[in-house]
N, C-alpha and C positions, 0 to 999 in steps of 0.2 A: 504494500500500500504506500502511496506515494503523495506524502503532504503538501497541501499547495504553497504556494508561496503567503499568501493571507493567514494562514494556519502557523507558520514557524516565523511570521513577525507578531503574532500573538502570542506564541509560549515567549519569546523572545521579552516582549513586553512584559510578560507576567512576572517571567523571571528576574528583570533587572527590579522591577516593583518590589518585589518577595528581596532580594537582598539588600535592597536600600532601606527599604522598613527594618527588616531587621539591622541594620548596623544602627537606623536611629532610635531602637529601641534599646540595643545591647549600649550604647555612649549617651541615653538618658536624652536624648533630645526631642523624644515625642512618646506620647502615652500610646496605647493600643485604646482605640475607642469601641471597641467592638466587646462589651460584656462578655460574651463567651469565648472568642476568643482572649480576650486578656484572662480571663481563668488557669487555661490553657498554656499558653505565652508563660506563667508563672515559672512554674514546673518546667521549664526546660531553657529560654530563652535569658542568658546572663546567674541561672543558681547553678550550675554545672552538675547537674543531676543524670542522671543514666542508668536507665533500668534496663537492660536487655531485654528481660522476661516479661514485664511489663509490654515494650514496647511490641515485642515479638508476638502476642497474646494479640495486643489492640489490632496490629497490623491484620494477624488471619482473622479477625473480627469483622473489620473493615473490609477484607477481599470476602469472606463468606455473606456480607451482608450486600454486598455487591451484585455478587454473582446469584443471589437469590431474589431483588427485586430483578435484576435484567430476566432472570427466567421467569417470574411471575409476571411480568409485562408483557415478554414473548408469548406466554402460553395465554394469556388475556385477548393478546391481540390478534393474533397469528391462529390459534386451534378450536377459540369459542364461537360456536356458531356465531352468523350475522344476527343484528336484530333486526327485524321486520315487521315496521309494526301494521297491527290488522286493522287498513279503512275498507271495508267488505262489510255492511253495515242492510246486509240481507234481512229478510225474516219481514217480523214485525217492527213499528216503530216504537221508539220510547215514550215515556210517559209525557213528556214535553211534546213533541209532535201531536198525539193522540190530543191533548187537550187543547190545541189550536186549531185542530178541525173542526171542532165543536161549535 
């Protein structure tokens, strides 16, 4: 698979973004505004903290949580019948029509 050119000036982008936050984070020059990410941010970025096991835990968390909505959207989208809905309004009329004949 072969990225466009629009596609790798955006990781591009992203990435120079992601290291320049971080260094103004790690030399105190800007807060992280984002609640949950600063929670986050704590726990690793400037306390030199390092869980392997942790991290290694989250990590197969994250690919298994992954990999389980992409199959559940595949199989939602791709294997469940269509919906169709029924205008075929045969038969008798409803209570409403009946009482406007009246």
């Amino acid at each position: 698979m072969k990225l466009s050119r629009e596609s790798i000036l955006l990781i591009l982008i992203c990435s120079i973004d992601l290291v320049f936050t971080l260094y103004l984070l790690r030399t105190g020059a800007a807060h992280e505004g984002n609640f949950v990410m600063a929670f986050y941010l704590n726990y690793g970025v400037g306390t030199r903290q390092y869980r392997p096991r942790f991290v290694r835990s989250m990590m197969r968390g994250a690919i298994a949580a992954y990999i389980g909505i992409y199959l559940a959207l595949f199989v939602s989208i791709n294997l469940s019948p269509p919906f169709v809905p029924n205008y075929s309004y045969g038969g008798e009329a409803g209570p409403s029509v009946q009482n406007r004949a009246r």
